[in-house]
N, C-alpha and C positions, 0 to 999 in steps of 0.2 A: 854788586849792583842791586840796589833796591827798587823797585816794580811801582811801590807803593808807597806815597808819604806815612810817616809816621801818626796815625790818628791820636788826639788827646781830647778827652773826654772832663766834661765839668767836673769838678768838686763834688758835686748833687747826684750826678751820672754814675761812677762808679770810685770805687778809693782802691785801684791796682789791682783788683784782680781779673776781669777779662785781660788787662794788660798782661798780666802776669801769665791766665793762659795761652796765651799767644804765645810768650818766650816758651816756654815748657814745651807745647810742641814745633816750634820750631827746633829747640834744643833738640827732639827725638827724631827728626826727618832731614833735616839739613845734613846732605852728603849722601844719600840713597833716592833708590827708585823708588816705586810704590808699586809692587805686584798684584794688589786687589784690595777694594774698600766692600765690609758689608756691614749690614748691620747684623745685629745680634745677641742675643743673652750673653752677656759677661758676667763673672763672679769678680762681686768688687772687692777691692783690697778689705773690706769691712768684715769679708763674710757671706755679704748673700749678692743672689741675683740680681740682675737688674738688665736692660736693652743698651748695648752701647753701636758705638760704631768704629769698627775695627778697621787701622789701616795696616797691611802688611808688607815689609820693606825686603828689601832684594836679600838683605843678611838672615832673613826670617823671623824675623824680631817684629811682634806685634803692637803698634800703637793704639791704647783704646781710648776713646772718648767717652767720658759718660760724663752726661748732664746731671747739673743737681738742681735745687727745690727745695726750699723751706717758707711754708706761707706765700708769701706774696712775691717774693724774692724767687728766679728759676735763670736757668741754662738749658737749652735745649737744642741741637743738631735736628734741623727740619728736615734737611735734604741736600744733597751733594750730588754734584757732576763731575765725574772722571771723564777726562779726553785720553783716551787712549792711544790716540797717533803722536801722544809727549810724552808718555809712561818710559821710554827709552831714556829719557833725559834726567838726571842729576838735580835732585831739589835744591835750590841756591838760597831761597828765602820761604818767608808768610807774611802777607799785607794784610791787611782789611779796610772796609770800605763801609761807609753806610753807617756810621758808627756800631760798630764792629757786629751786624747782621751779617756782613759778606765774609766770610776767609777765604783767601786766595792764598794755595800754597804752586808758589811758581819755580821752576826751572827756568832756564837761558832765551827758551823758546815761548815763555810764556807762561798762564797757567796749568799745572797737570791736575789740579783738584780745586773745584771750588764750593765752599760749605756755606748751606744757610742758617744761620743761625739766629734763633729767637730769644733775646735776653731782657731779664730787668731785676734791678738790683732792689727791687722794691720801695721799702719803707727804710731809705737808707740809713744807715748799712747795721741791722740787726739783723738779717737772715742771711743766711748761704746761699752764693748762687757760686756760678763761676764752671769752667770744666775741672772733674776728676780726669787725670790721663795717664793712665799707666801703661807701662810699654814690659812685655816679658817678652820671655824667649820664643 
């Protein structure tokens, strides 16, 4: 059951990769709970620091988000609402909305997390934007 139509964005907008992150973390949350969203310094797969935001799943396994940025080009997580009284529920999907400002990652019951998200893909498409999203143990 999908919550949310599928959003598609111009040509000009973006060339697959917010779409892209969208699958990626759906691929990492689809089938668990979410025991706690914070944010955080993360060590990026690169190497060094950085502030991510970290979702943590019923298996223990950490999903990170970290925004990127080159020039003009950025991804960036503003702010997110967990509801709490659906944390018990089973994540089925991720929509977005608003051309893809909103992430809605929902369960049966509805949304259990929803992220605001600040994007532009700049001076299309020479820089990097998009989410980094790693998931460890």
């Amino acid at each position: 059951m999908t919550y949310y139509p599928i959003e598609v964005l111009g040509p000009d907008d973006d060339d697959g990769t917010m779409t892209q992150s969208r699958a990626e973390l759906e691929a990492a949350v689809v089938g668990h709970r979410i025991v706690s969203v914070t944010k955080e310094p993360v060590e990026h797969r690169y190497g060094y620091s950085t502030s991510g935001t970290v979702i943590t799943l019923d298996n223990g396994k950490r999903v990170e988000l970290l925004g990127n940025g080159d020039c003009c080009a950025y991804t960036e997580l503003e702010s997110f609402l967990l509801h709490p009284e659906l944390v018990d529920h089973i994540i089925t999907g991720i929509g977005t909305t608003d051309g893809y400002n909103t992430w809605h990652i929902y369960a049966d019951m509805g949304d259990v997390l929803k992220l605001n998200v600040e994007w532009s893909c700049g001076n299309p498409f020479y820089y990097g934007y998009g989410f980094t999203i790693q998931v460890t143990p």
